[in-house]
N, CA, C and O atoms as a GROMACS GRO file, in nm:
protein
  600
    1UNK      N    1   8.958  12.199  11.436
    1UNK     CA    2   8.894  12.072  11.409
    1UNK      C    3   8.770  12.062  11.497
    1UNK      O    4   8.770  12.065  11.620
    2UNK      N    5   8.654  12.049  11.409
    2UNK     CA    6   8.541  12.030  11.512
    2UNK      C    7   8.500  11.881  11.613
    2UNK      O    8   8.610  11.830  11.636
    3UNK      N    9   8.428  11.824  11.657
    3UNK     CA   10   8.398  11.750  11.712
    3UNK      C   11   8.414  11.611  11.609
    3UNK      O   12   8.492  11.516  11.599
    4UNK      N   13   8.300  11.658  11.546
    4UNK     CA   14   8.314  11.511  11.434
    4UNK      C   15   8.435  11.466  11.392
    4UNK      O   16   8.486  11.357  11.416
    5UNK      N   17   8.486  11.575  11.315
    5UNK     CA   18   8.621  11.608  11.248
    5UNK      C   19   8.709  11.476  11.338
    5UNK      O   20   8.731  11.360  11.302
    6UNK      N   21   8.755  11.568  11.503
    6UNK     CA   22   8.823  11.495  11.591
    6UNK      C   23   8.816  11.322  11.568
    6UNK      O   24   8.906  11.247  11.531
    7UNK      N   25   8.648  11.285  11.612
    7UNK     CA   26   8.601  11.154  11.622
    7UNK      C   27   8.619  11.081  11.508
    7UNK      O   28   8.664  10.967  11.524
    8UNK      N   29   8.589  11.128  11.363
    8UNK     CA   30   8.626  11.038  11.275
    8UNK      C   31   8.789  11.048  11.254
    8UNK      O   32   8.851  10.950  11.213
    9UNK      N   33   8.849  11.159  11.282
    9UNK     CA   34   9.014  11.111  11.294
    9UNK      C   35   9.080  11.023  11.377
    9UNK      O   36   9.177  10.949  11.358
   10UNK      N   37   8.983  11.053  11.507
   10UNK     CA   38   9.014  10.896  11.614
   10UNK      C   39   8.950  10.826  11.594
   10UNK      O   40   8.944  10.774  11.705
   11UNK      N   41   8.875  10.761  11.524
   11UNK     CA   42   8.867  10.640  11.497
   11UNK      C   43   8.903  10.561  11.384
   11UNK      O   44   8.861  10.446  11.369
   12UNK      N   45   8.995  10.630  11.292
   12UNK     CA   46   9.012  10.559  11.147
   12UNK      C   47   9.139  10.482  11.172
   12UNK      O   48   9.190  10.508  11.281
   13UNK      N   49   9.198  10.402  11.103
   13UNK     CA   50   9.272  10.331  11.050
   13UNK      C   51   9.394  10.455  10.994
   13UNK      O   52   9.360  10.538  10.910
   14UNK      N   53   9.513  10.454  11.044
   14UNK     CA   54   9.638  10.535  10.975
   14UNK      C   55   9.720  10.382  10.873
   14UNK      O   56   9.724  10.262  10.899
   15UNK      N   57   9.775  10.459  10.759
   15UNK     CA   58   9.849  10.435  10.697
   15UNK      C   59   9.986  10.436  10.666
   15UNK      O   60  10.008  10.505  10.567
   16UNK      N   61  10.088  10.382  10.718
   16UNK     CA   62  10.265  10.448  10.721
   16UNK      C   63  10.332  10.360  10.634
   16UNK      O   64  10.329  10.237  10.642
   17UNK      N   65  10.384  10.417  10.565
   17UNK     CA   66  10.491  10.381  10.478
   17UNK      C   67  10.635  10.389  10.519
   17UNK      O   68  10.684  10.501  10.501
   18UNK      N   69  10.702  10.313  10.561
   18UNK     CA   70  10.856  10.280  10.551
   18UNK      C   71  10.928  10.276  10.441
   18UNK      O   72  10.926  10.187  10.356
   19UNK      N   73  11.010  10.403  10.444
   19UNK     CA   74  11.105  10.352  10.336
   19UNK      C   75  11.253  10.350  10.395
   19UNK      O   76  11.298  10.416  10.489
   20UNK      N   77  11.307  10.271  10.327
   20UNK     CA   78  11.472  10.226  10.409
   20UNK      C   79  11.534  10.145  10.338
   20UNK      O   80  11.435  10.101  10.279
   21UNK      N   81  11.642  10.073  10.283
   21UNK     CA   82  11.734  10.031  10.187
   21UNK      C   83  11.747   9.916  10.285
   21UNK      O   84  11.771   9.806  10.233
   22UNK      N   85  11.739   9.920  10.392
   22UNK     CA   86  11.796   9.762  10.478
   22UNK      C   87  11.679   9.685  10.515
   22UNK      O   88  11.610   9.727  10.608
   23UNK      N   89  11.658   9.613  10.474
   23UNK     CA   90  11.551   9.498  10.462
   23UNK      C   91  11.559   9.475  10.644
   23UNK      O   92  11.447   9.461  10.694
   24UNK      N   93  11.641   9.472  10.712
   24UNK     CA   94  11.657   9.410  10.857
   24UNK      C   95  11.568   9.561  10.917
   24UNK      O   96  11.492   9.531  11.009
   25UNK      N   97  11.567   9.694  10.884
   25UNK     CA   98  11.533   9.766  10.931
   25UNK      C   99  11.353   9.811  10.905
   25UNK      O  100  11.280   9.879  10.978
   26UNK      N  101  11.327   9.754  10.796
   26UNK     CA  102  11.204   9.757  10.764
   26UNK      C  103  11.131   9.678  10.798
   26UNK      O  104  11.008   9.688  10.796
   27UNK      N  105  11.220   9.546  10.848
   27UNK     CA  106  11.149   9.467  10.911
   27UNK      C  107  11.151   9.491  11.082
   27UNK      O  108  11.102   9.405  11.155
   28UNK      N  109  11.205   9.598  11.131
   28UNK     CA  110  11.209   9.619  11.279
   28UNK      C  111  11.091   9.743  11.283
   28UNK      O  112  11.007   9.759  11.372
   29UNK      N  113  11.106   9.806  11.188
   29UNK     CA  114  10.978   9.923  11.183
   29UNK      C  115  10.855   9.880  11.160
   29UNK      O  116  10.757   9.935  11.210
   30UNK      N  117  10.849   9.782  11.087
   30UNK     CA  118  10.733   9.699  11.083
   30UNK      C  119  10.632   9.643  11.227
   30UNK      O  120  10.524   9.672  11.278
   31UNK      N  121  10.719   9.572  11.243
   31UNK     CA  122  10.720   9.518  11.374
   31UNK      C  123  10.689   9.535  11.478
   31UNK      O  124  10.620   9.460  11.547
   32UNK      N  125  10.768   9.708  11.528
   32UNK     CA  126  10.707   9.855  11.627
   32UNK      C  127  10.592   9.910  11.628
   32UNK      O  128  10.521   9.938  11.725
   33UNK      N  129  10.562   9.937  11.448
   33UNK     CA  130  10.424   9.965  11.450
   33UNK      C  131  10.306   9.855  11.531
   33UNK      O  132  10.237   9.876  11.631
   34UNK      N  133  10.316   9.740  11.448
   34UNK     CA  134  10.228   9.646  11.432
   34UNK      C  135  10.237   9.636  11.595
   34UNK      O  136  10.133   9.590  11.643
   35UNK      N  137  10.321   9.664  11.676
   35UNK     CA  138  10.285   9.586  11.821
   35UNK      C  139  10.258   9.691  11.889
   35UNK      O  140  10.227   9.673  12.007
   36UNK      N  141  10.262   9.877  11.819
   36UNK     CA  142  10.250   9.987  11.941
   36UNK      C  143  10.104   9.982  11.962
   36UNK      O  144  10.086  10.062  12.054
   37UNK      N  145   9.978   9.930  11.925
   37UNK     CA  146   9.847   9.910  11.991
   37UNK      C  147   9.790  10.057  11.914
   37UNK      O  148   9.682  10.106  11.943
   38UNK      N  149   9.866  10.105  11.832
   38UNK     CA  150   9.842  10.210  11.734
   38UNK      C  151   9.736  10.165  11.621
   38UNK      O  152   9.777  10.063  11.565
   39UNK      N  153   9.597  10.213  11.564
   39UNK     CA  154   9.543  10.164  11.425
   39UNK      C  155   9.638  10.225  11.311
   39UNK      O  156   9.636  10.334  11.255
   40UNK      N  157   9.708  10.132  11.298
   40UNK     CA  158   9.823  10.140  11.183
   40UNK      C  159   9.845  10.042  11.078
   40UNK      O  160   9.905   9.938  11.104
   41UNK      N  161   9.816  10.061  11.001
   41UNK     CA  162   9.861   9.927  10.854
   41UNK      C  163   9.969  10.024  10.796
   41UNK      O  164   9.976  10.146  10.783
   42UNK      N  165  10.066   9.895  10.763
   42UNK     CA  166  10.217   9.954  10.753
   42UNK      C  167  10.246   9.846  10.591
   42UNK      O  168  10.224   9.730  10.557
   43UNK      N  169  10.317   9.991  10.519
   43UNK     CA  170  10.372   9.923  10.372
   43UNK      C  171  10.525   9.962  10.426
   43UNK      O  172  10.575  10.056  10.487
   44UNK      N  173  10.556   9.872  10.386
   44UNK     CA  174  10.750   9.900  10.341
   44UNK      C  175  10.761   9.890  10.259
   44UNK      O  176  10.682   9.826  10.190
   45UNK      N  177  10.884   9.958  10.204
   45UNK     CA  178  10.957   9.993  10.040
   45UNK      C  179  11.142   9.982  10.100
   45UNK      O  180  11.201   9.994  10.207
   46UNK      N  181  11.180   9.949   9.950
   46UNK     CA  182  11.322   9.943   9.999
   46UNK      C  183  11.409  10.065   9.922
   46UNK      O  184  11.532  10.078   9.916
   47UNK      N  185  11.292  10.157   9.861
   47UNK     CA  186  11.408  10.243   9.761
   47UNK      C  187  11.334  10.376   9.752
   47UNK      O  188  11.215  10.370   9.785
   48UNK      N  189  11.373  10.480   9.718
   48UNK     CA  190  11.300  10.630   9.714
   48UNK      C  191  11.185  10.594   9.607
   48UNK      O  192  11.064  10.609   9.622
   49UNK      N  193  11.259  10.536   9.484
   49UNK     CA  194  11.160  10.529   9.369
   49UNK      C  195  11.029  10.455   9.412
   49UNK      O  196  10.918  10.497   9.379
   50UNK      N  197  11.046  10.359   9.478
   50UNK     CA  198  10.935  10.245   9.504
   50UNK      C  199  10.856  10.343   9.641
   50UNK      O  200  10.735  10.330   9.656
   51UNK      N  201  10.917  10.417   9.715
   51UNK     CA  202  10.858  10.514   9.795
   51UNK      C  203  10.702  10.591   9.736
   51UNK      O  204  10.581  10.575   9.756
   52UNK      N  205  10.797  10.689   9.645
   52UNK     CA  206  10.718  10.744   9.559
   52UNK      C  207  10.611  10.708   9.446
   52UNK      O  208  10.518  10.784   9.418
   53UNK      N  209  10.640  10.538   9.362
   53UNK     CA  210  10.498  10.485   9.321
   53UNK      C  211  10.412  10.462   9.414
   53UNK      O  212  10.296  10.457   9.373
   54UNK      N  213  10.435  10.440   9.574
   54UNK     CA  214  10.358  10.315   9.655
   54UNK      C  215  10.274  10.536   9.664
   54UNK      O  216  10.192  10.578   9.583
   55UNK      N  217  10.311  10.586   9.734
   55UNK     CA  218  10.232  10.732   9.767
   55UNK      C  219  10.144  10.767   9.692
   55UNK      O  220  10.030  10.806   9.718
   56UNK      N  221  10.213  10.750   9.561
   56UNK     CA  222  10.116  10.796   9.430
   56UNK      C  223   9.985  10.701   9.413
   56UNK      O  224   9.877  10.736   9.364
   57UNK      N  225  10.015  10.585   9.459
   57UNK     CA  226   9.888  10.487   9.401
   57UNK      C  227   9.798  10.474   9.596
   57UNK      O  228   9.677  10.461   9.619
   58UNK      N  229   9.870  10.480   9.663
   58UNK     CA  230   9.804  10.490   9.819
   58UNK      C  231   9.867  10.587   9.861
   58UNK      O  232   9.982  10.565   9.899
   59UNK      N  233   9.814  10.720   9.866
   59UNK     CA  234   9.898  10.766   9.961
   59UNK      C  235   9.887  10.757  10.121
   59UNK      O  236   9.776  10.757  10.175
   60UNK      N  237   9.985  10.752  10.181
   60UNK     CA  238  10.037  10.770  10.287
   60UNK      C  239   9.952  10.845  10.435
   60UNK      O  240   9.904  10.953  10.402
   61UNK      N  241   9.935  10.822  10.534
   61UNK     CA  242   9.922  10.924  10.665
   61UNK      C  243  10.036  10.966  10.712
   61UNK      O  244  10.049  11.068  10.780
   62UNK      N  245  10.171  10.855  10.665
   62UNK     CA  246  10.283  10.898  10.755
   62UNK      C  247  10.362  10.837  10.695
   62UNK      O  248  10.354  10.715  10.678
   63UNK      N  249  10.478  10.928  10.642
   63UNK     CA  250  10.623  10.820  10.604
   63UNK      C  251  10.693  10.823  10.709
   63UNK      O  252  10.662  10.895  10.804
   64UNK      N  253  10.808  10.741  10.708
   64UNK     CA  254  10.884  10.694  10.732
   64UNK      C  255  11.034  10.696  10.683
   64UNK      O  256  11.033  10.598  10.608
   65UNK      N  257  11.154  10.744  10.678
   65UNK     CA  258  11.232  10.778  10.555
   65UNK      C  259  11.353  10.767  10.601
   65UNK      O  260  11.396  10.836  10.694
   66UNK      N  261  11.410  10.692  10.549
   66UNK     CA  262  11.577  10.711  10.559
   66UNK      C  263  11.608  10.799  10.462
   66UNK      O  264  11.555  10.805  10.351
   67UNK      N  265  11.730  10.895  10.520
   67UNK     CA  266  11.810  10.928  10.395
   67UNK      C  267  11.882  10.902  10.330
   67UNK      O  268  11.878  10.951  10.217
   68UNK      N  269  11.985  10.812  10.365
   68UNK     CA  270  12.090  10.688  10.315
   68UNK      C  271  12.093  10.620  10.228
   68UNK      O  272  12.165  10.521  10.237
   69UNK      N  273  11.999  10.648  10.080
   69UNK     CA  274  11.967  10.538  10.021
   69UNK      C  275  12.056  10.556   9.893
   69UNK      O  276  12.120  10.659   9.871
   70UNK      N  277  12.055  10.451   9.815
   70UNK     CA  278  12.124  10.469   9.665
   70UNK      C  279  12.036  10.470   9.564
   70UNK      O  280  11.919  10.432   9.556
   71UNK      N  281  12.128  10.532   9.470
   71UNK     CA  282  11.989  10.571   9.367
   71UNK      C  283  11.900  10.714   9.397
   71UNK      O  284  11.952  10.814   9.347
   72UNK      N  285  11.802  10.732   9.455
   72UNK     CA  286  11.760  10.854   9.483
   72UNK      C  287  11.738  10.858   9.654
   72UNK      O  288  11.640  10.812   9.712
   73UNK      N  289  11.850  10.924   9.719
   73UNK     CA  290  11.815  10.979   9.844
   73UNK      C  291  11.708  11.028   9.920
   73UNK      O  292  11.612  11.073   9.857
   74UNK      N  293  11.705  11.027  10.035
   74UNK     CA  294  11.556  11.061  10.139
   74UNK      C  295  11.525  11.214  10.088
   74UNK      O  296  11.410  11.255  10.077
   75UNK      N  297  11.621  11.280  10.063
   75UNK     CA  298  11.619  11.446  10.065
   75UNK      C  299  11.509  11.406   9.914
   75UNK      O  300  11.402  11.465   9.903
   76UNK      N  301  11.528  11.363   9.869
   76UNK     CA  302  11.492  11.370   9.692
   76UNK      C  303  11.316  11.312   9.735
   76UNK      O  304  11.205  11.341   9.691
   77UNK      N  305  11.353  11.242   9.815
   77UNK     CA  306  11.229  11.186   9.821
   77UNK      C  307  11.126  11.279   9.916
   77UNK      O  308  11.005  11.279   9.892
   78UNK      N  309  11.176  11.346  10.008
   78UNK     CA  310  11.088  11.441  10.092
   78UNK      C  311  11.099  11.544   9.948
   78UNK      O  312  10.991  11.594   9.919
   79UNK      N  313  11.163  11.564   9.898
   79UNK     CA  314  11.131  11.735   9.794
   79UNK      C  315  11.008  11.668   9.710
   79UNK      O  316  10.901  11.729   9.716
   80UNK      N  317  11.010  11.578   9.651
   80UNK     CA  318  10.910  11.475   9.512
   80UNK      C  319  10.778  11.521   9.657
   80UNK      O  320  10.712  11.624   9.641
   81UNK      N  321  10.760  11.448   9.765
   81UNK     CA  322  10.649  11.388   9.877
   81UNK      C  323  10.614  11.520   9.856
   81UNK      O  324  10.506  11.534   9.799
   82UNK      N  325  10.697  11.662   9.897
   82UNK     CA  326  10.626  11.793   9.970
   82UNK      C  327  10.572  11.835   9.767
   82UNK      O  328  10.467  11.899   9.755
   83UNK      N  329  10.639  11.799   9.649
   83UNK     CA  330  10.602  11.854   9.590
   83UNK      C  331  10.453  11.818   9.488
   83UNK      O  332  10.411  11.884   9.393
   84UNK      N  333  10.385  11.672   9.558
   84UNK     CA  334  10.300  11.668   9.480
   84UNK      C  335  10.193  11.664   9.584
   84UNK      O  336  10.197  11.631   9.702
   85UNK      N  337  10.078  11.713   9.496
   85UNK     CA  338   9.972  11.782   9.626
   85UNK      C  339   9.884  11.636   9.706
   85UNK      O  340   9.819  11.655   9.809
   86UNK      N  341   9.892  11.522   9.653
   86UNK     CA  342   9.833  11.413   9.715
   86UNK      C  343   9.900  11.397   9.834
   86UNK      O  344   9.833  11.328   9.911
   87UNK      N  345  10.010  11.435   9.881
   87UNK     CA  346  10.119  11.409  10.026
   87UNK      C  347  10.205  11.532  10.042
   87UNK      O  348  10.319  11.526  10.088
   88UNK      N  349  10.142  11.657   9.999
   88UNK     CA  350  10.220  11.758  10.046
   88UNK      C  351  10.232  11.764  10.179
   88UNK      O  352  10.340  11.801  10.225
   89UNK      N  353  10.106  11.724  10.278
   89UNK     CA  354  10.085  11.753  10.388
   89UNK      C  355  10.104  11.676  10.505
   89UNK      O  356  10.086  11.710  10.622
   90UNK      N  357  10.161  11.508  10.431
   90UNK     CA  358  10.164  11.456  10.468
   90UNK      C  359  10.316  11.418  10.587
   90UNK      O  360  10.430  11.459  10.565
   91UNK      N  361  10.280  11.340  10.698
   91UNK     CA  362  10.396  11.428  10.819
   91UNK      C  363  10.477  11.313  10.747
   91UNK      O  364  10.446  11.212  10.686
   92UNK      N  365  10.592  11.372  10.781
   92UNK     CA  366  10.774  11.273  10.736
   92UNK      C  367  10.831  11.258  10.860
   92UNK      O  368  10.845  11.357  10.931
   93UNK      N  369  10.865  11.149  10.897
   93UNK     CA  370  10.952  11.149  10.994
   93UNK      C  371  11.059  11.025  10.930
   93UNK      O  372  11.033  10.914  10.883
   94UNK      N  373  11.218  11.114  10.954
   94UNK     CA  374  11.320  11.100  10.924
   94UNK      C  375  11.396  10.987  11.048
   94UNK      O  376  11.425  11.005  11.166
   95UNK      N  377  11.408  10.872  10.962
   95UNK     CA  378  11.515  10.775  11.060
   95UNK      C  379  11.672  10.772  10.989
   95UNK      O  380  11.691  10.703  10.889
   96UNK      N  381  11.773  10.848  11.048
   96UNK     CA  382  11.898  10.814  10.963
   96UNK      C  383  11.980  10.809  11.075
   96UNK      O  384  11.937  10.833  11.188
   97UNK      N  385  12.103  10.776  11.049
   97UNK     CA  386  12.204  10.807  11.106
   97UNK      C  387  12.273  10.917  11.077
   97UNK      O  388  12.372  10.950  11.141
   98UNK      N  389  12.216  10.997  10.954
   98UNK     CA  390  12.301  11.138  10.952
   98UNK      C  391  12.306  11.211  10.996
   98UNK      O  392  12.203  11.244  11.055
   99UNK      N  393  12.411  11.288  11.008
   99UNK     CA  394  12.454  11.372  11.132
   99UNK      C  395  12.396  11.516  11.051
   99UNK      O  396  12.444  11.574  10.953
  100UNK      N  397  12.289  11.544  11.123
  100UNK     CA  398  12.214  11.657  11.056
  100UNK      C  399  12.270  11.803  11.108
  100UNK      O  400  12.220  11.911  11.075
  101UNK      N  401  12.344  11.792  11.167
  101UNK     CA  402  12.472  11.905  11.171
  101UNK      C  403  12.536  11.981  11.070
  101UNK      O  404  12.550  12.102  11.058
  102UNK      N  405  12.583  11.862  10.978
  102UNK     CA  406  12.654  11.859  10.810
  102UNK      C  407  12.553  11.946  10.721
  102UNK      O  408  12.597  12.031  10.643
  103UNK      N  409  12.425  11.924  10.735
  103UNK     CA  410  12.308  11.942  10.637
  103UNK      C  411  12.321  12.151  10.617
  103UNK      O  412  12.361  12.224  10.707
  104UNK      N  413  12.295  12.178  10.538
  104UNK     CA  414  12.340  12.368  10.522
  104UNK      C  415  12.217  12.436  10.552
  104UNK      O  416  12.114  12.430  10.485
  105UNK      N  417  12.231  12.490  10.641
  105UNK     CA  418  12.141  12.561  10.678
  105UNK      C  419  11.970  12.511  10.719
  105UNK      O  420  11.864  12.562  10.682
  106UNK      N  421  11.997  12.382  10.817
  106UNK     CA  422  11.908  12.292  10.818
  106UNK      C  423  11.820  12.272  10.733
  106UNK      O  424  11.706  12.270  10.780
  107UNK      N  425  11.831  12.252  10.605
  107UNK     CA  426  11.729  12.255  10.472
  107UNK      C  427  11.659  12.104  10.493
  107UNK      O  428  11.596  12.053  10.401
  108UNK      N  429  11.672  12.051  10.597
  108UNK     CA  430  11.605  11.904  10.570
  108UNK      C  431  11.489  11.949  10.658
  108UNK      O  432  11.382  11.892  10.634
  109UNK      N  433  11.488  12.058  10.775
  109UNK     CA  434  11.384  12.068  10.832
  109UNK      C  435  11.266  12.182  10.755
  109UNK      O  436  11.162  12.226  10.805
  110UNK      N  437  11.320  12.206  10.627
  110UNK     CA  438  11.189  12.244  10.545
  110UNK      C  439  11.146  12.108  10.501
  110UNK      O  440  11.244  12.106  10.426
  111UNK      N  441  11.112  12.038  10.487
  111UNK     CA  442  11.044  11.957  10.401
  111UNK      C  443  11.008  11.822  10.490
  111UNK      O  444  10.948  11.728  10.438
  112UNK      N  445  11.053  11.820  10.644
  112UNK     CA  446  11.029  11.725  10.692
  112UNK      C  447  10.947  11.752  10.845
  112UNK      O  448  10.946  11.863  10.897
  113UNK      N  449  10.889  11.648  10.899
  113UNK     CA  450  10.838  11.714  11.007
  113UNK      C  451  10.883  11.655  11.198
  113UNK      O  452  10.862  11.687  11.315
  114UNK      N  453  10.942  11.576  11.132
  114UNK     CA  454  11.107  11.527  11.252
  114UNK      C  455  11.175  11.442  11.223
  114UNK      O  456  11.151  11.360  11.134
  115UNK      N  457  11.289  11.446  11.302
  115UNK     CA  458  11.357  11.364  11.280
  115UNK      C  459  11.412  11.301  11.383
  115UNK      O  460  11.438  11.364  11.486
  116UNK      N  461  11.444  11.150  11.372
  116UNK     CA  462  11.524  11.082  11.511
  116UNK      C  463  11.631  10.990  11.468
  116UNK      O  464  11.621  10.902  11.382
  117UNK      N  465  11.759  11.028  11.555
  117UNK     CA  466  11.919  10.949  11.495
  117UNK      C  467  11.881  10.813  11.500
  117UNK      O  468  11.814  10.762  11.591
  118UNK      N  469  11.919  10.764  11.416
  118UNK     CA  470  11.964  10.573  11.439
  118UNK      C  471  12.111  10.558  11.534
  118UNK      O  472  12.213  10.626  11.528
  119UNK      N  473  12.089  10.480  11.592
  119UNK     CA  474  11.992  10.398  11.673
  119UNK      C  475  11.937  10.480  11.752
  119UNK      O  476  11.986  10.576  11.812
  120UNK      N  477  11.804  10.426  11.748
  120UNK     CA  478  11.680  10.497  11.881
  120UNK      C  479  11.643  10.407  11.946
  120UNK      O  480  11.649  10.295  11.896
  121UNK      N  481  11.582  10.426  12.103
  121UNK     CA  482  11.482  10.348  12.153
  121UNK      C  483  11.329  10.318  12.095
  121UNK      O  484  11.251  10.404  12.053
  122UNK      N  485  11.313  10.215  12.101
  122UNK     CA  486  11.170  10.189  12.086
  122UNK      C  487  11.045  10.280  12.110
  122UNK      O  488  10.954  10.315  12.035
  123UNK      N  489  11.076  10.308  12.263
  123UNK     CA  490  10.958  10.409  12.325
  123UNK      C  491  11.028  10.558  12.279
  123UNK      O  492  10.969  10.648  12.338
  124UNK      N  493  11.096  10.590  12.224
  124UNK     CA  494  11.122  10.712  12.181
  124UNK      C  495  11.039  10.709  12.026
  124UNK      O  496  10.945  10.784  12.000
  125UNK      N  497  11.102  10.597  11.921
  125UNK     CA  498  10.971  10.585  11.812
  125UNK      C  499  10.850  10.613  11.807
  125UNK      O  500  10.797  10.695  11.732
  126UNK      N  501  10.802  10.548  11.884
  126UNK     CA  502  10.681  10.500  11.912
  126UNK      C  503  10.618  10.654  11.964
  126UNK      O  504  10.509  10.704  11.936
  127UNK      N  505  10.698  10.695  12.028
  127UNK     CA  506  10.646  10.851  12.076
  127UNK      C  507  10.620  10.956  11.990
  127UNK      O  508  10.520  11.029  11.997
  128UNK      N  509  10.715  10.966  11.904
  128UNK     CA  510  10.732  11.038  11.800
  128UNK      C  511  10.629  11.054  11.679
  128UNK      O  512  10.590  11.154  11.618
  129UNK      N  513  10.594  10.885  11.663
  129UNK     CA  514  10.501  10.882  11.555
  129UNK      C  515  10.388  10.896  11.652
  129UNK      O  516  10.310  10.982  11.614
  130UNK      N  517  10.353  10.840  11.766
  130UNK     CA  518  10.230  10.906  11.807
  130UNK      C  519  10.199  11.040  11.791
  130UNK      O  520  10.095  11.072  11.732
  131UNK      N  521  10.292  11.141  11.846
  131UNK     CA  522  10.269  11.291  11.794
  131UNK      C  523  10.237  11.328  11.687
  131UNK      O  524  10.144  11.406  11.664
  132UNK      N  525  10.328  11.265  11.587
  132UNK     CA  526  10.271  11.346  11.438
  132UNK      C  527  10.170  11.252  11.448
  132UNK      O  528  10.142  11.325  11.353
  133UNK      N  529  10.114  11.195  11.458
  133UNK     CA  530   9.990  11.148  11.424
  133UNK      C  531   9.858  11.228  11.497
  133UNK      O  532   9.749  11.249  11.444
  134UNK      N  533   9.896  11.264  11.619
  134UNK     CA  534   9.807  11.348  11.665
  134UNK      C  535   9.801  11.453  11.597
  134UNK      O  536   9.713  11.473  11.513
  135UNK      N  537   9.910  11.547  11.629
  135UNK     CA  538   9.919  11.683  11.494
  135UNK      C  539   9.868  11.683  11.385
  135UNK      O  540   9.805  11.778  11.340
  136UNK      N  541   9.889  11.574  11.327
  136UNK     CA  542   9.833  11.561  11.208
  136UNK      C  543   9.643  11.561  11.191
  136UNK      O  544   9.566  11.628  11.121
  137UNK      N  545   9.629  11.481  11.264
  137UNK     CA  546   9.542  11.384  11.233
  137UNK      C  547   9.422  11.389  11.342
  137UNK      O  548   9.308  11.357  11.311
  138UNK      N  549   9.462  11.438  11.495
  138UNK     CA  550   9.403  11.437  11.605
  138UNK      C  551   9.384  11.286  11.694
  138UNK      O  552   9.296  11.256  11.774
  139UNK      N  553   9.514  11.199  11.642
  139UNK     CA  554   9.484  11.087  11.696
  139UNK      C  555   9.542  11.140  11.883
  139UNK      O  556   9.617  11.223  11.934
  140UNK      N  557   9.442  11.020  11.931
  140UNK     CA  558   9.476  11.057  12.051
  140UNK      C  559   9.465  10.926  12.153
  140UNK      O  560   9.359  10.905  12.212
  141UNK      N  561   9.538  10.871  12.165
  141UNK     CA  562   9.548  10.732  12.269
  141UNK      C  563   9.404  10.705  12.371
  141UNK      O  564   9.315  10.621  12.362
  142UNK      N  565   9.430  10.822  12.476
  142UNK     CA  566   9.388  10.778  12.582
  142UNK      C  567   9.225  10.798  12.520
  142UNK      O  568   9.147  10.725  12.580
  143UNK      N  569   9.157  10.884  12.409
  143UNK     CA  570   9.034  10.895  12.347
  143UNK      C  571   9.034  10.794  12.275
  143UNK      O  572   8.917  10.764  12.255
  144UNK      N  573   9.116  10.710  12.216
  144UNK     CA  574   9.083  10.585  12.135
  144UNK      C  575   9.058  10.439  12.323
  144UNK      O  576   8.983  10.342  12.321
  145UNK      N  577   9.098  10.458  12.380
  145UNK     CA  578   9.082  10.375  12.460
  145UNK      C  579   8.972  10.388  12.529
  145UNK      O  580   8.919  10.278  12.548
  146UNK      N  581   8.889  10.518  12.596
  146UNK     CA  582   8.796  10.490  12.622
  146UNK      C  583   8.650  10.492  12.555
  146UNK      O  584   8.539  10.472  12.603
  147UNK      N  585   8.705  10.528  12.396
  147UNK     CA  586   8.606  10.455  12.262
  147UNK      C  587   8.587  10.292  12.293
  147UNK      O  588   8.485  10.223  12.298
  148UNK      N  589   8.704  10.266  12.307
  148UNK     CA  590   8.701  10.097  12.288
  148UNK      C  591   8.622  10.005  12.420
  148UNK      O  592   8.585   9.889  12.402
  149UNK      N  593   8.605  10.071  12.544
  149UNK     CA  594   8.468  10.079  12.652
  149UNK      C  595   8.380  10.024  12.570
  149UNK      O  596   8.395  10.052  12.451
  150UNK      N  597   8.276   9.939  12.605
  150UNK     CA  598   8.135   9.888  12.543
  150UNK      C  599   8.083   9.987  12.684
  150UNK      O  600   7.963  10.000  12.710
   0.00000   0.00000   0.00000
């Protein structure tokens, strides 16, 4: 990534999508974002399907994903995300309580780019999506702060 590259990645606006079946939880992810001092505008969804229109018509900088859901599962929804080229690339980070032990031959870590158990700490979130966002994207805190210097 060259210079510019870097600078217009630190300075834009990210996009994250939540998806999660519990309305109480989308409203706590919401919430994390909006107060981590992150440039983040945040959509929530409550279902894989509604996941996958909201990507297709905006896509995404960063999901958000439970796997737990009814109707079409997180797994279904990271295979659809990695398989259409508007969000192939786009980072996933996995919030479940599943015990990714069970999973065969860790097949969730093809298609995703981390994951963290429910319940988590706050500053563990918050950490997490900062990274893929850097990885991704080249966001970088302490360079967005001394941008914000007059």
């Amino acid at each position: 990534m060259n210079e510019q590259e870097f600078q217009s990645a630190g300075s834009r606006r990210f996009r994250a999508l939540v998806v999660d079946d519990e309305r109480d939880f989308r409203h706590l992810m919401n919430m994390f974002l909006r107060r981590s001092g992150m440039p983040i505008d945040v959509a929530v969804v409550g279902s894989g399907a509604d996941a996958l229109s909201h990507a297709r018509s905006d896509p995404p900088d960063l999901v958000l994903l439970d796997i737990m859901m009814p109707e079409m599962d997180g797994f279904e929804v990271c295979r659809r995300l990695r398989a259409d080229y508007r969000t192939r690339a786009t980072p996933i980070l996995v919030l479940s309580a599943l015990d990714l032990g069970a999973e065969p031959n860790g097949a969730l870590f093809d298609v995703v780019d981390d994951y963290l158990a429910k319940p988590f700490e706050r500053a563990e979130f918050i950490s997490r999506v900062r990274r893929l966002l850097h990885r991704a994207y080249g966001y970088d805190d302490a360079v967005e702060a001394v941008r914000a210097v007059p």
